[in-house]
C-alpha positions, 0 to 999 in steps of 0.5 A: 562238378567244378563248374556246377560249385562255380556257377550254380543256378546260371543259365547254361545254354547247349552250345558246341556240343556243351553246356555254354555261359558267357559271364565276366568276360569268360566263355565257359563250356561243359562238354557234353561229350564222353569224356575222351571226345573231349576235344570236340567241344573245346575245338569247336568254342576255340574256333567260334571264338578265335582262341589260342591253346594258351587262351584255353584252360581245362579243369580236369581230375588228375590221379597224379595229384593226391586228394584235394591238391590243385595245380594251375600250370600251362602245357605239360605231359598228358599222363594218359588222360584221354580226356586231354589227349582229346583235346591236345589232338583236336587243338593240336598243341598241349599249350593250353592251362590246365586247373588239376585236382587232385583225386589221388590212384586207386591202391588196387583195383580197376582205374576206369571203376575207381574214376567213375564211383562215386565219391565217398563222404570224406572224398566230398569234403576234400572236393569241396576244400580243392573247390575252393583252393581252384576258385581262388587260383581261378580269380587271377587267370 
């Protein structure tokens, strides 16, 4: 959803298993992979491009974070998402930046079902202040 408040209305080529732009000098992908075969996508841009682990970032929700915080940090434990251990894996190094929003746990229930319900109306006007919380940290990487 990031990348869709980003860059809205840019046309996005299907490019390493993603949706790709190149704009500003940045190289953007969405994978269009599950997310646990996030790796994918990321390895196959950082090979066609040359890139390091720290030339990388990944935006990514975090439930270690609560609703709406953002942290800009590099490296860092994986804390069970799969999507980043994907990626770790396939670049073999977890060095690379990583732009973490905040979703918060779930006080009950299911993980997998709270990470894919939909947000509420209230979960949609933290997305949107987080949003531009990353937009203005993203203006210095």
């Amino acid at each position: 959803m990031l990348f869709e408040h980003l860059y809205h209305g840019e046309m996005l080529q299907s490019k390493f298993h993603s949706l790709f732009l190149q704009k500003d000098g940045k190289k953007l992908i969405k994978p269009l992979t599950y997310m646990n075969l996030s790796g994918t996508a990321v390895s196959e841009a950082s090979s066609f491009f040359k890139l390091d682990p720290g030339e990388i970032l990944v935006c990514h929700d975090d439930m270690e974070l609560q609703p709406g915080e953002v942290v800009l940090q590099q490296g860092g434990g994986l804390q069970g998402h799969k999507g980043l251990k994907s990626i770790a894996e396939r670049l073999g190094s977890k060095e690379f930046h990583r732009l973490r929003i905040g979703i918060g746990r779930p006080a009950h229930g299911d993980v997998r079902l709270y990470v894919t319900t939909a947000f509420t109306k209230d979960e949609r006007i933290l997305l949107e202040t987080a949003f531009l919380k990353a937009e203005g940290l993203l203006k210095h990487v």
